[in-house]
HTML snippet that shows the backbone in 3Dmol.js (N, CA, C, O; Angstrom):
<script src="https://3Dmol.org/build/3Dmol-min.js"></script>
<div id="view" style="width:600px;height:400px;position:relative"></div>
<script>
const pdb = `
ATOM      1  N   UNK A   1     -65.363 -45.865  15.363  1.00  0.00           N
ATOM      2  CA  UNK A   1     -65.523 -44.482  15.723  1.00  0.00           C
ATOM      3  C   UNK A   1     -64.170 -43.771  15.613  1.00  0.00           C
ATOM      4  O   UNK A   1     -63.062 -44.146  15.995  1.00  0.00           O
ATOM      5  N   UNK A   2     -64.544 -42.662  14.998  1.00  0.00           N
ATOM      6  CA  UNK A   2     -62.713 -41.966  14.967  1.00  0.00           C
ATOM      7  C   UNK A   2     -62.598 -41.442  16.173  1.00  0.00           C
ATOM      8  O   UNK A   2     -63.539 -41.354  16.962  1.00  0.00           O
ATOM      9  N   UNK A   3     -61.097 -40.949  16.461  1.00  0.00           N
ATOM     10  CA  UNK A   3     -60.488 -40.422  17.673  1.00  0.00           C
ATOM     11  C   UNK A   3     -60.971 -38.996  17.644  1.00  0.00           C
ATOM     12  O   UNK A   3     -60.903 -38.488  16.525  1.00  0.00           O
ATOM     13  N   UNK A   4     -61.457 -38.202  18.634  1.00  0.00           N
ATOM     14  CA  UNK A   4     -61.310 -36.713  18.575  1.00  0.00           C
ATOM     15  C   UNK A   4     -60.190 -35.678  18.055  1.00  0.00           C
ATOM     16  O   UNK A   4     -58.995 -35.923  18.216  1.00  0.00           O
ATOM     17  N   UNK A   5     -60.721 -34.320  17.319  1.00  0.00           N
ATOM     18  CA  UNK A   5     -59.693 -33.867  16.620  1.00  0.00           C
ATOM     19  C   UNK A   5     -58.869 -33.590  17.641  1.00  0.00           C
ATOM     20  O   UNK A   5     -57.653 -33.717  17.498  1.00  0.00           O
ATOM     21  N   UNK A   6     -59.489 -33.121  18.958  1.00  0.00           N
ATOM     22  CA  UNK A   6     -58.334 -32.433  19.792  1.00  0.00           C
ATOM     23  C   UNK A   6     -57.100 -33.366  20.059  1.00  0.00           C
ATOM     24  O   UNK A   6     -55.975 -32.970  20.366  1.00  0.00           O
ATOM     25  N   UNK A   7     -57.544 -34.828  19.872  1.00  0.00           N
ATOM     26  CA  UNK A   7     -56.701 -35.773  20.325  1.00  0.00           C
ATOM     27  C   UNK A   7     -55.730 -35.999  19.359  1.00  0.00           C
ATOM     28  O   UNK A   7     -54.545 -35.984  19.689  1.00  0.00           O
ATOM     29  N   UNK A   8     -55.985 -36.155  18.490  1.00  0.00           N
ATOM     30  CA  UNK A   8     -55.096 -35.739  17.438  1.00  0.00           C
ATOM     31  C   UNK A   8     -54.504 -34.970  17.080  1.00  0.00           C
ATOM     32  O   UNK A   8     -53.464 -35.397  16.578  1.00  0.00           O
ATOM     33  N   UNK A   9     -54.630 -33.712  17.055  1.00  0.00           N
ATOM     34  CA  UNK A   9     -53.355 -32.673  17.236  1.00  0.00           C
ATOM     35  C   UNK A   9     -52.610 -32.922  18.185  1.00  0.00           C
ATOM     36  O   UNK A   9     -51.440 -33.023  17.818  1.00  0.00           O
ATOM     37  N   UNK A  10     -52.789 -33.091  19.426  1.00  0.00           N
ATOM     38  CA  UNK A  10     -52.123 -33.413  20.230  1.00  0.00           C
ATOM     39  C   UNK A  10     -50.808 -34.217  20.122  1.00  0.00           C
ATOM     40  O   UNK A  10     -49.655 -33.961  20.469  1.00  0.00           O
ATOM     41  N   UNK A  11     -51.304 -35.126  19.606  1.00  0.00           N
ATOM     42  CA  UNK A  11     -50.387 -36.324  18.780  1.00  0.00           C
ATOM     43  C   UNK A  11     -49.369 -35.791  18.322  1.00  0.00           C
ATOM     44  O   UNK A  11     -48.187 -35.807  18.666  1.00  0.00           O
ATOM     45  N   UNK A  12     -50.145 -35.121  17.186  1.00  0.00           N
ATOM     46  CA  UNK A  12     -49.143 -34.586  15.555  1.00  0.00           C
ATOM     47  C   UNK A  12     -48.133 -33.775  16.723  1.00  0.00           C
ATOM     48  O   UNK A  12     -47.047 -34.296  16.976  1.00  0.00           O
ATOM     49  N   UNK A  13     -48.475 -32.664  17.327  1.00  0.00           N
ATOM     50  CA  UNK A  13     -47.663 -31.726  17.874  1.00  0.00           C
ATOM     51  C   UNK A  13     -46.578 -32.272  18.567  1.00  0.00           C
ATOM     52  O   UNK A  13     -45.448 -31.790  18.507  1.00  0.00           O
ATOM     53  N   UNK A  14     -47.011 -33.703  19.516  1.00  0.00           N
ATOM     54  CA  UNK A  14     -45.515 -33.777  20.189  1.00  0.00           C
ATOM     55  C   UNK A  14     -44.936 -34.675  19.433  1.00  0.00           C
ATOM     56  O   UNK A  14     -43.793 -34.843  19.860  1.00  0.00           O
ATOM     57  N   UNK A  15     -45.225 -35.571  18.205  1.00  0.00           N
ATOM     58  CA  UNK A  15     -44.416 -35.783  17.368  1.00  0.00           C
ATOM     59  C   UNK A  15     -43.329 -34.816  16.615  1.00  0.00           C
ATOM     60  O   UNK A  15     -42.228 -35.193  16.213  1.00  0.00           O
ATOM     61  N   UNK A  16     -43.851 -33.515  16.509  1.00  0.00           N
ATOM     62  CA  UNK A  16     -43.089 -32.444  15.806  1.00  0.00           C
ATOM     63  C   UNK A  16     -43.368 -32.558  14.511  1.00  0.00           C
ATOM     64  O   UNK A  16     -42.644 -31.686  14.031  1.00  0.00           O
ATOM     65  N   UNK A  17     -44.156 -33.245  13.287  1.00  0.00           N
ATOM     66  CA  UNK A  17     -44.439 -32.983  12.424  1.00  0.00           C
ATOM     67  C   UNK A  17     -45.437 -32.129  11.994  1.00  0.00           C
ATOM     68  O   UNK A  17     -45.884 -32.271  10.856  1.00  0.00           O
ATOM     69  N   UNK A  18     -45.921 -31.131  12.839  1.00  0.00           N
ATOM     70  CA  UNK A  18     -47.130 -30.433  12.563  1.00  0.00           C
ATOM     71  C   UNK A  18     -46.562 -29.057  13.686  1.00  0.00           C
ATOM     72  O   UNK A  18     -47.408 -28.285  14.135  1.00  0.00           O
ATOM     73  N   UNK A  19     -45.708 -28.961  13.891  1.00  0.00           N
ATOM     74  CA  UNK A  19     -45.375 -27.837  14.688  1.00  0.00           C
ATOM     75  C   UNK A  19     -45.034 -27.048  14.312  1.00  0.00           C
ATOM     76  O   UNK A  19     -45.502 -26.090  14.927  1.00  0.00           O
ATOM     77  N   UNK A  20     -44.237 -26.679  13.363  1.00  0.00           N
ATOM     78  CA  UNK A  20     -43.824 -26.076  12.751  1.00  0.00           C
ATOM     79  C   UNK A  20     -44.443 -24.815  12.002  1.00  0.00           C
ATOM     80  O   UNK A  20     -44.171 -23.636  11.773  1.00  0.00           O
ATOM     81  N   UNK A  21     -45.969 -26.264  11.621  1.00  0.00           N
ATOM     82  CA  UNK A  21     -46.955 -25.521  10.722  1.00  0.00           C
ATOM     83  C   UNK A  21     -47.987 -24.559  11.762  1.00  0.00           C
ATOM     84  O   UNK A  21     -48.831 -23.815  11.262  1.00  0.00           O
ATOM     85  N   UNK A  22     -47.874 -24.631  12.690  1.00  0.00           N
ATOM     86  CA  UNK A  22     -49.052 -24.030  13.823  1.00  0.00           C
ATOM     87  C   UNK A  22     -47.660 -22.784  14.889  1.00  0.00           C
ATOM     88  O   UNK A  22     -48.042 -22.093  15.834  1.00  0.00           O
ATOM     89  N   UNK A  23     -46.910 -22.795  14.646  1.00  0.00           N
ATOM     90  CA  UNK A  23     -46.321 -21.726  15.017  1.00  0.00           C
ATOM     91  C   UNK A  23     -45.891 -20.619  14.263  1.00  0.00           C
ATOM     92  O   UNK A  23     -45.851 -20.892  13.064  1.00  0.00           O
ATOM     93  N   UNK A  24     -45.492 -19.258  14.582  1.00  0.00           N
ATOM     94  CA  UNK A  24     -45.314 -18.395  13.038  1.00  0.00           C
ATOM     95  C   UNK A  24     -43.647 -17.868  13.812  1.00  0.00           C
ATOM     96  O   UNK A  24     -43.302 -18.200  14.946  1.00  0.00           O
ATOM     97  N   UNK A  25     -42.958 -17.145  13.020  1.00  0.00           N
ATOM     98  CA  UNK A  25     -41.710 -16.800  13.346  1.00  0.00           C
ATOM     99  C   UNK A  25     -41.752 -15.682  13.754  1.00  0.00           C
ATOM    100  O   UNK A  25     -42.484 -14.839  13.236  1.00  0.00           O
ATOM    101  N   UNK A  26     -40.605 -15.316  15.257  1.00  0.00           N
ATOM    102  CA  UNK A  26     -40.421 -14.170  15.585  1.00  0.00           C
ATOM    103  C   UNK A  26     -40.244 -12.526  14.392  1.00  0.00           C
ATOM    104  O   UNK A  26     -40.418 -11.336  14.657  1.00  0.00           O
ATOM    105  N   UNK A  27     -39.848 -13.209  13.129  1.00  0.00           N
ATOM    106  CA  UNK A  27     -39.018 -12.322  12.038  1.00  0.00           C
ATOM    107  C   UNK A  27     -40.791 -11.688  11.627  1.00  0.00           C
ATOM    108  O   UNK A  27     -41.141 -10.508  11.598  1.00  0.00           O
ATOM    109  N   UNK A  28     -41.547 -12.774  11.385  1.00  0.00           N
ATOM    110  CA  UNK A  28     -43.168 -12.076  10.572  1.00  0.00           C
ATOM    111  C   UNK A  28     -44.019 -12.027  11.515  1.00  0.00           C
ATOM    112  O   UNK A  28     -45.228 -12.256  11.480  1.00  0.00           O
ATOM    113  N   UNK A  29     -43.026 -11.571  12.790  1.00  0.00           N
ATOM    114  CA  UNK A  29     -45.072 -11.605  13.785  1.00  0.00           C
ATOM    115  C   UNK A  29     -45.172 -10.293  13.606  1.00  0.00           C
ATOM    116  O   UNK A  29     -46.233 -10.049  14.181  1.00  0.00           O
ATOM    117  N   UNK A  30     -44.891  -9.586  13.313  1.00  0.00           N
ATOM    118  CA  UNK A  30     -45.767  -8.126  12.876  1.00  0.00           C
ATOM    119  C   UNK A  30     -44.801  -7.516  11.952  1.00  0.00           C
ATOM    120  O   UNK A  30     -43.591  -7.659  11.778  1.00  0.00           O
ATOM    121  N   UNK A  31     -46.256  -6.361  11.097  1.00  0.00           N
ATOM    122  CA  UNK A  31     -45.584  -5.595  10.585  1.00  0.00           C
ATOM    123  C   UNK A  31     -44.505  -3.986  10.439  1.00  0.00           C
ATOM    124  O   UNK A  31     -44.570  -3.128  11.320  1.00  0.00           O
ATOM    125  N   UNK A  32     -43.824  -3.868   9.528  1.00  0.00           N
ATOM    126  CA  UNK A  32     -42.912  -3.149  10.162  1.00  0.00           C
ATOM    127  C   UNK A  32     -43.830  -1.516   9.922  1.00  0.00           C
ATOM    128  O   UNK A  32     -44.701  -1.278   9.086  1.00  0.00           O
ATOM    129  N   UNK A  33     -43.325  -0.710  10.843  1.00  0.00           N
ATOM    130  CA  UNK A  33     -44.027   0.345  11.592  1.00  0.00           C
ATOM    131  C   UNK A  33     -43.130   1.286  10.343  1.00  0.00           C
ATOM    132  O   UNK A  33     -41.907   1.399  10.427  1.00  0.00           O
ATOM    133  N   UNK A  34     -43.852   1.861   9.313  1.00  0.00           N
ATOM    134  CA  UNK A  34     -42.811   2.804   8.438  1.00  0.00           C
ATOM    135  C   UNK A  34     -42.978   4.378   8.980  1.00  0.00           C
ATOM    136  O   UNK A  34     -42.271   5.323   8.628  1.00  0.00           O
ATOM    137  N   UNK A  35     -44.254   4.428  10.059  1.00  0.00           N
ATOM    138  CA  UNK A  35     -44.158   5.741  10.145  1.00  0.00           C
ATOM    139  C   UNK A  35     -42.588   6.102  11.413  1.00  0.00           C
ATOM    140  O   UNK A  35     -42.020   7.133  11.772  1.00  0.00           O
ATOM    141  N   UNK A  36     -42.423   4.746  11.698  1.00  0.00           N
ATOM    142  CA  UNK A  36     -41.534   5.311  12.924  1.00  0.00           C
ATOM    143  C   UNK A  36     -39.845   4.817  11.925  1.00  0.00           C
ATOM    144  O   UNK A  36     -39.858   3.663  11.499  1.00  0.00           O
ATOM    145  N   UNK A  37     -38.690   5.569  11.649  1.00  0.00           N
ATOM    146  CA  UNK A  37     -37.947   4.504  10.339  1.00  0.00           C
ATOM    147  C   UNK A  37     -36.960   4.362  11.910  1.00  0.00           C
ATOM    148  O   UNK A  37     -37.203   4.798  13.036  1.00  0.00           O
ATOM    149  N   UNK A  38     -35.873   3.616  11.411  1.00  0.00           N
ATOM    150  CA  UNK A  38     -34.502   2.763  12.332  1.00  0.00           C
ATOM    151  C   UNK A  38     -34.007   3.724  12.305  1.00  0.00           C
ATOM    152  O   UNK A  38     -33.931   3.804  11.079  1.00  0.00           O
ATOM    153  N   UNK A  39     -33.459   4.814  12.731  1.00  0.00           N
ATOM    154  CA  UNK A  39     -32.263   5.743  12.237  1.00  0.00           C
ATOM    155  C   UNK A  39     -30.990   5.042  12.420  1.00  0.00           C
ATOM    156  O   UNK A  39     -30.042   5.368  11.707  1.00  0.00           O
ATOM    157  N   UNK A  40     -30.875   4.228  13.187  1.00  0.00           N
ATOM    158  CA  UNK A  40     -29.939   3.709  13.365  1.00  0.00           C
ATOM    159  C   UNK A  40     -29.047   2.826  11.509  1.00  0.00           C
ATOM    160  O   UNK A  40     -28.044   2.897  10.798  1.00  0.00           O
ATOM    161  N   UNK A  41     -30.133   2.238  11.621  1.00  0.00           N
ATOM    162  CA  UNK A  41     -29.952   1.867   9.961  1.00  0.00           C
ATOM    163  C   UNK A  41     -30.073   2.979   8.971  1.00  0.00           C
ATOM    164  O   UNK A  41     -29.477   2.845   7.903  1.00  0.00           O
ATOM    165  N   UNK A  42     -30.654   3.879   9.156  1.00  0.00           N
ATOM    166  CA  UNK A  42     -30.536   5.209   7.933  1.00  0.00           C
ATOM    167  C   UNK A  42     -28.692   5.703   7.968  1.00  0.00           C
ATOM    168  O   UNK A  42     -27.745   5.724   7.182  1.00  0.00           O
ATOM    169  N   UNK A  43     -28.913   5.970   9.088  1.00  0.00           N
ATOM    170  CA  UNK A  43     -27.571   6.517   9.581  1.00  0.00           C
ATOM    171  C   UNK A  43     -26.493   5.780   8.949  1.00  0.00           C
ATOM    172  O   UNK A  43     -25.570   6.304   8.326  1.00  0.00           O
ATOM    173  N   UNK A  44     -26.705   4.156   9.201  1.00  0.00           N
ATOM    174  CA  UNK A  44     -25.680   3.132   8.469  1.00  0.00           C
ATOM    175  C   UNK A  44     -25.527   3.381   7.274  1.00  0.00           C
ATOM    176  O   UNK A  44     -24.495   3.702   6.685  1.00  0.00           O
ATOM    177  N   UNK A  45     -26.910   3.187   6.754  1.00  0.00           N
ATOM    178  CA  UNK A  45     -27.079   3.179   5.045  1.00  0.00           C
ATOM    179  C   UNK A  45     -25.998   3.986   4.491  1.00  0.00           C
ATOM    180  O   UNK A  45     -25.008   3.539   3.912  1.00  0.00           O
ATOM    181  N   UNK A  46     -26.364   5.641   4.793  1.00  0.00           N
ATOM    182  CA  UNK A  46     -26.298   6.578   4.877  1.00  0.00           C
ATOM    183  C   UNK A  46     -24.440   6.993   4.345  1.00  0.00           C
ATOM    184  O   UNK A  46     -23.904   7.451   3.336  1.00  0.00           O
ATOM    185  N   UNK A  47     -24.097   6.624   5.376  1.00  0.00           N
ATOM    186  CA  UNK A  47     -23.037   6.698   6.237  1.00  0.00           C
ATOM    187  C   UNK A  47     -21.747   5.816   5.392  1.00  0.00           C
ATOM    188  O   UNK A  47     -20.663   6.314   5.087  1.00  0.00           O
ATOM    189  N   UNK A  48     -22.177   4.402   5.116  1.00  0.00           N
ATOM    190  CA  UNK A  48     -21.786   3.441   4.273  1.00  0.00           C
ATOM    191  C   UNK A  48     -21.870   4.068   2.764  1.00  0.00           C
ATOM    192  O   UNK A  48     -20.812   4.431   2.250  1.00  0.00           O
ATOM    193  N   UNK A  49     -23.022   4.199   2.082  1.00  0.00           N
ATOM    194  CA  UNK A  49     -23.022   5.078   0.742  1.00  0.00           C
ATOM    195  C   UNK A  49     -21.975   6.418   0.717  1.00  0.00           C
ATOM    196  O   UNK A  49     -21.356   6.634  -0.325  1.00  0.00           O
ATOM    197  N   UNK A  50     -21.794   7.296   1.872  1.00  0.00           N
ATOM    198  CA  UNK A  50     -20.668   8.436   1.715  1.00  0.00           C
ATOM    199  C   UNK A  50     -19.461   8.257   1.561  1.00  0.00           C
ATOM    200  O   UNK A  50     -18.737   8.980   0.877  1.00  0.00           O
ATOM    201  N   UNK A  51     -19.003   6.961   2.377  1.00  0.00           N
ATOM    202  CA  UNK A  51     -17.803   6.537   2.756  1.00  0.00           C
ATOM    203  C   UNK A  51     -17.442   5.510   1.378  1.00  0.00           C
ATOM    204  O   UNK A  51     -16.285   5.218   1.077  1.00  0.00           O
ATOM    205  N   UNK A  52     -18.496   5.094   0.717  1.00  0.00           N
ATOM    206  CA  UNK A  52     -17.975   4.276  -0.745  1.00  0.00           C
ATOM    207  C   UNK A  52     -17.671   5.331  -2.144  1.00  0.00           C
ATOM    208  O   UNK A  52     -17.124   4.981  -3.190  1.00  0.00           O
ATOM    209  N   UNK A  53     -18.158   6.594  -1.833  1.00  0.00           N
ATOM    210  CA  UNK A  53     -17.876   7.469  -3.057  1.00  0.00           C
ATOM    211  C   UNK A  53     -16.267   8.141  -2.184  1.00  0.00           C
ATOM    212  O   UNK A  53     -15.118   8.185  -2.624  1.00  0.00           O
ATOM    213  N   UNK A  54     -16.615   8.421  -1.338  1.00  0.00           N
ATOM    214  CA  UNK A  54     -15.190   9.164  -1.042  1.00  0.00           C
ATOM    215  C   UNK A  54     -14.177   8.353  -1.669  1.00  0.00           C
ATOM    216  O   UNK A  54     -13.230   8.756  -2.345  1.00  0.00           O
ATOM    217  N   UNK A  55     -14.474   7.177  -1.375  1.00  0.00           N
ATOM    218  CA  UNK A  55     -13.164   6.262  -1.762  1.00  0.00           C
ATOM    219  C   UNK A  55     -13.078   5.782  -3.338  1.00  0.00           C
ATOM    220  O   UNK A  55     -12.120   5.323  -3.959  1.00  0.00           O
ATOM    221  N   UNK A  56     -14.309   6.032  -3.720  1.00  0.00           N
ATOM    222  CA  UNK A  56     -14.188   5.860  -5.225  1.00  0.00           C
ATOM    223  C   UNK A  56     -13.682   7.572  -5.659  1.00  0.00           C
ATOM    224  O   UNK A  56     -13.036   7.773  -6.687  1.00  0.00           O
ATOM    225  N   UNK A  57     -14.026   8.543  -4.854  1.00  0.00           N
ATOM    226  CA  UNK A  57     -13.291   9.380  -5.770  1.00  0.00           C
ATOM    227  C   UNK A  57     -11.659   9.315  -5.557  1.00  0.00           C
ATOM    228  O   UNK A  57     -10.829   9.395  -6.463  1.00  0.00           O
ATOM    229  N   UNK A  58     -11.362   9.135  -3.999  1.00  0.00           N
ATOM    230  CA  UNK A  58      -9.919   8.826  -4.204  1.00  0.00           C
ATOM    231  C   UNK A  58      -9.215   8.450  -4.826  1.00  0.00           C
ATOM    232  O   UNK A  58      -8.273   9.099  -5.282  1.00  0.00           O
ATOM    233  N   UNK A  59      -9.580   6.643  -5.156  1.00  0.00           N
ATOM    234  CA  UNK A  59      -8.815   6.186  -6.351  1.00  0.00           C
ATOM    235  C   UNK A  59      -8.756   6.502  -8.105  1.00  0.00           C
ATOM    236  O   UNK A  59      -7.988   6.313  -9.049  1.00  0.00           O
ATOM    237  N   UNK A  60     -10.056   7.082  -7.839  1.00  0.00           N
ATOM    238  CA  UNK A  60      -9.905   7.758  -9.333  1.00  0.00           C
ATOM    239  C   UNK A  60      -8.703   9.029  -9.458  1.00  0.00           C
ATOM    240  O   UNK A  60      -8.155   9.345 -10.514  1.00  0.00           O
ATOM    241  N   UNK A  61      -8.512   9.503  -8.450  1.00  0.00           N
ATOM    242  CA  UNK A  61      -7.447  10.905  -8.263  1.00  0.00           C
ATOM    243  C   UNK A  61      -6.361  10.187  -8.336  1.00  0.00           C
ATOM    244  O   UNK A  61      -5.643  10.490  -9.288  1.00  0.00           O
ATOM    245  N   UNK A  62      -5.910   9.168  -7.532  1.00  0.00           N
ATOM    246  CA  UNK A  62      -4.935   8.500  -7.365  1.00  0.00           C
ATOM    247  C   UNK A  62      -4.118   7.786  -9.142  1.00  0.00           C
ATOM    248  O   UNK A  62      -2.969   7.769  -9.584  1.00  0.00           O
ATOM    249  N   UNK A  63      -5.917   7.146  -9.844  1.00  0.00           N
ATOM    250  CA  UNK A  63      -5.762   6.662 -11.041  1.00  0.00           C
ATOM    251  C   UNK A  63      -5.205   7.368 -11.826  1.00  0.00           C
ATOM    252  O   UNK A  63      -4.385   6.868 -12.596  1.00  0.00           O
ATOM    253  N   UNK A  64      -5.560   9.062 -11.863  1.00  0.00           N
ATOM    254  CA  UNK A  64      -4.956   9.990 -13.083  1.00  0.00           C
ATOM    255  C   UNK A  64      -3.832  10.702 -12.600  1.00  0.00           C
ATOM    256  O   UNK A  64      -3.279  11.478 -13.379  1.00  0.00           O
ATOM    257  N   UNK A  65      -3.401  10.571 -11.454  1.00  0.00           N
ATOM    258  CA  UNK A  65      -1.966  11.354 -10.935  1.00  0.00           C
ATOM    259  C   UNK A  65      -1.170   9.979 -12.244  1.00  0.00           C
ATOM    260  O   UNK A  65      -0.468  10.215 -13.227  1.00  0.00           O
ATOM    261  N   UNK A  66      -1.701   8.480 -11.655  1.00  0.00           N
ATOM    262  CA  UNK A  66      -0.470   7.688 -12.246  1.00  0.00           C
ATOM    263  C   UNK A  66      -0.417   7.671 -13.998  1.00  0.00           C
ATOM    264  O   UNK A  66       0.519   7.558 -14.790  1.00  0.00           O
ATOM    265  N   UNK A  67      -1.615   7.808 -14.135  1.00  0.00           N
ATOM    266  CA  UNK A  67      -1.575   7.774 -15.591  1.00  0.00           C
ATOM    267  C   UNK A  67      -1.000   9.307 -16.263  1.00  0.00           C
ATOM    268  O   UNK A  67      -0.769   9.475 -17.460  1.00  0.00           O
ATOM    269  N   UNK A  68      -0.815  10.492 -15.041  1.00  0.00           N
ATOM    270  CA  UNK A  68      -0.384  11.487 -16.087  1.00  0.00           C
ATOM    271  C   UNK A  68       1.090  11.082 -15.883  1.00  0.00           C
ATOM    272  O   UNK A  68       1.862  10.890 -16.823  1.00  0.00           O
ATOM    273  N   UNK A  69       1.494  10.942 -14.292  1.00  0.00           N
ATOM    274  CA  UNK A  69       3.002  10.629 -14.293  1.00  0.00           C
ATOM    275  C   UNK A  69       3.379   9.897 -15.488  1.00  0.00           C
ATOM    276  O   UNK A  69       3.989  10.601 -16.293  1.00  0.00           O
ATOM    277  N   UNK A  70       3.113   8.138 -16.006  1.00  0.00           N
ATOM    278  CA  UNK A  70       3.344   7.393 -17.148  1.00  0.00           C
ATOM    279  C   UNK A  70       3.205   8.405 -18.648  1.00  0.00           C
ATOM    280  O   UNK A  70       3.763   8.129 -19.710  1.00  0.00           O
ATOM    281  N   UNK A  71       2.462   9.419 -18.441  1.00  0.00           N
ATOM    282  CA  UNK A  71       2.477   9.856 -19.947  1.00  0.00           C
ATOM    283  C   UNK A  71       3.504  10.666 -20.421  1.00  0.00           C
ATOM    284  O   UNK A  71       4.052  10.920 -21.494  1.00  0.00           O
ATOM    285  N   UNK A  72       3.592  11.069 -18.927  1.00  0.00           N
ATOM    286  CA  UNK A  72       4.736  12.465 -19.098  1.00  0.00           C
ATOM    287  C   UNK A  72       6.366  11.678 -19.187  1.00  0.00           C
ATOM    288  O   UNK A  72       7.315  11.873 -19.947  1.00  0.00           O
ATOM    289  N   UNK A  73       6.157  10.702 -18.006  1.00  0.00           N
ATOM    290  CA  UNK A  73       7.428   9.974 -18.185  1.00  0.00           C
ATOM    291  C   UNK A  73       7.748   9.156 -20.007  1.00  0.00           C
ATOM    292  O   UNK A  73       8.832   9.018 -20.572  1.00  0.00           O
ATOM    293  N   UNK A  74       6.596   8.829 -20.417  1.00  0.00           N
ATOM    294  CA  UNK A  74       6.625   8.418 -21.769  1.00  0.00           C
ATOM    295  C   UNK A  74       7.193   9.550 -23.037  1.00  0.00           C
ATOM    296  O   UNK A  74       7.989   9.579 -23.977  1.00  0.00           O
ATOM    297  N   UNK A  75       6.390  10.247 -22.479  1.00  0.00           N
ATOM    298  CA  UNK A  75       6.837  11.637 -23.580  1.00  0.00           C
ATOM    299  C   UNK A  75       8.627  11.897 -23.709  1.00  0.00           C
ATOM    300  O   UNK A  75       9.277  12.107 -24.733  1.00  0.00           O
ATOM    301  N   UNK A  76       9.048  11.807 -22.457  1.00  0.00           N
ATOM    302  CA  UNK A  76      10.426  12.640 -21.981  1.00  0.00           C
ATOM    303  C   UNK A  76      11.345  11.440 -22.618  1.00  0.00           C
ATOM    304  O   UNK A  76      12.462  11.778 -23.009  1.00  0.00           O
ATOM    305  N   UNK A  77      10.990  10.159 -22.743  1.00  0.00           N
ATOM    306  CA  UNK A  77      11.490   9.099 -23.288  1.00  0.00           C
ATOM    307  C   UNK A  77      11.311   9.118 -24.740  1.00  0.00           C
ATOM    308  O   UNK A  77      12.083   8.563 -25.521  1.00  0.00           O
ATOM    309  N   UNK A  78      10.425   9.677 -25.023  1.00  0.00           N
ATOM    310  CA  UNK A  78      10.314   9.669 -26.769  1.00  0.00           C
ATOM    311  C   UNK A  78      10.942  11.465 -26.930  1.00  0.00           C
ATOM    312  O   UNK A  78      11.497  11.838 -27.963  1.00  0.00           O
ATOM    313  N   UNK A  79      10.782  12.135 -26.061  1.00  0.00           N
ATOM    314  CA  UNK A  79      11.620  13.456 -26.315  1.00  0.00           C
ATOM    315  C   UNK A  79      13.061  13.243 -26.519  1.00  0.00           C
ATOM    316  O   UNK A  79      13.633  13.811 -27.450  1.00  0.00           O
ATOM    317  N   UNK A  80      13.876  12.225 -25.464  1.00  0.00           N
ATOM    318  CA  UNK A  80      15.308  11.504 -25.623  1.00  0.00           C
ATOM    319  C   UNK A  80      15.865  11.484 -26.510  1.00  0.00           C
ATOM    320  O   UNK A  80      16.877  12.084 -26.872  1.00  0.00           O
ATOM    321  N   UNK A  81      14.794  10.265 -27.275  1.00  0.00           N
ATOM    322  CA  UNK A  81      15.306   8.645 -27.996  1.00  0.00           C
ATOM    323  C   UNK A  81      15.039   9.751 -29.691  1.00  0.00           C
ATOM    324  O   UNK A  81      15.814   9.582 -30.633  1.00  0.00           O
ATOM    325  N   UNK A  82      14.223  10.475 -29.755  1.00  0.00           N
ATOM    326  CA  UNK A  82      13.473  10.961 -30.962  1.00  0.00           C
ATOM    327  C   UNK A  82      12.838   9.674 -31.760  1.00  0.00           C
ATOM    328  O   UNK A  82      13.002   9.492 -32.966  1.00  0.00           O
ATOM    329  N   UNK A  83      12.334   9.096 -31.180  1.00  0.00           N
ATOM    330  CA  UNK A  83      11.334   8.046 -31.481  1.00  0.00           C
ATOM    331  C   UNK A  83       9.631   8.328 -30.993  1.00  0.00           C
ATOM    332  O   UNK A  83       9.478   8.935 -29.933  1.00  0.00           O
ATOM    333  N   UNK A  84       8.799   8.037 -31.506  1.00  0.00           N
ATOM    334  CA  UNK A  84       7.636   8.025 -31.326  1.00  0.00           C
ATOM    335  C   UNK A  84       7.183   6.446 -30.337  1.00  0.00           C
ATOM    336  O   UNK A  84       7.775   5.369 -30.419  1.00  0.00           O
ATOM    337  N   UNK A  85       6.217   6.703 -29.623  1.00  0.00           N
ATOM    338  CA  UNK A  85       5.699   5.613 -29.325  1.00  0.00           C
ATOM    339  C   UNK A  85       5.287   3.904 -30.382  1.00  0.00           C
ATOM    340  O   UNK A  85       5.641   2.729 -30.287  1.00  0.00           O
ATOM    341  N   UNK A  86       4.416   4.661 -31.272  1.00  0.00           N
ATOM    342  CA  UNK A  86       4.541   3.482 -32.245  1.00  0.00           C
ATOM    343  C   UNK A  86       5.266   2.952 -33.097  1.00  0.00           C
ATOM    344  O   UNK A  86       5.014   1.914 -33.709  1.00  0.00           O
ATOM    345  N   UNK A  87       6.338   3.713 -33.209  1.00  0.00           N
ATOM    346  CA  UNK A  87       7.961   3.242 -33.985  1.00  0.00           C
ATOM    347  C   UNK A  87       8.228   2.274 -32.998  1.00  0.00           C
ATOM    348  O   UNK A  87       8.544   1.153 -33.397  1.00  0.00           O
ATOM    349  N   UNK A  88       8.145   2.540 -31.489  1.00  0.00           N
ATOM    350  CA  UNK A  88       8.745   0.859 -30.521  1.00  0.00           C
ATOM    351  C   UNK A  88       7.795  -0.004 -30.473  1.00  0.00           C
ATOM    352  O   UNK A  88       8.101  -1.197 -30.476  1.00  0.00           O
ATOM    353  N   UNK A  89       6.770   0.292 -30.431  1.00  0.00           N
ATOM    354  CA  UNK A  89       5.748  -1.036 -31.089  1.00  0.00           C
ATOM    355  C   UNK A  89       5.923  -1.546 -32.173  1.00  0.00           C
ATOM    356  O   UNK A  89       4.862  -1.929 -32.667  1.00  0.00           O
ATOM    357  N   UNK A  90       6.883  -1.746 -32.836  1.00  0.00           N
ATOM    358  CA  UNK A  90       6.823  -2.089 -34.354  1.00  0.00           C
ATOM    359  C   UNK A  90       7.935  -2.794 -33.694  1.00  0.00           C
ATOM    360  O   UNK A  90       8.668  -3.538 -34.346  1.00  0.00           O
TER     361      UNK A  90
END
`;
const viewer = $3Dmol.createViewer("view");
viewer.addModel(pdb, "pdb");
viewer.setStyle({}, {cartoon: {color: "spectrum"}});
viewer.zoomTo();
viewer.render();
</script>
């Protein structure tokens, strides 16, 4: 005669090989509510995306101050020497 099912889960469960499968995780016990949003996380999102362009436009300002300084300083050096740039590459 076999053992009863109840008796058998029983088993499996305080062994721990079947527990796992009969419990669900705090993260998927429900779904997320879109009519109500996090502002808290918008705000982040938000907030994080403004603060990454500011700083990308900075360094781009920063990038062409240095590259005009180098051109101009280049020029005034070939204005000097009366040499061209690709005459000192050669």
């Amino acid at each position: 005669m076999a053992p009863p099912l109840g008796l058998v889960k029983r088993l499996l469960l305080r062994s721990g090989s079947l527990s796992h499968t009969l419990t669900r995780s705090a993260f998927i016990a429900r779904n997320p509510d879109h009519t109500k949003p996090n502002w808290g996380k918008v705000g982040l999102t938000f907030g994080t995306a403004a603060a990454l362009w500011v700083l990308l436009f900075k360094q781009h300002n920063e990038d062409v101050m240095e590259y005009e300084r180098r051109r101009e300083e280049r020029e005034k050096h070939d204005a000097c020497t009366g040499c061209s740039y690709v005459d000192n590459m050669l």
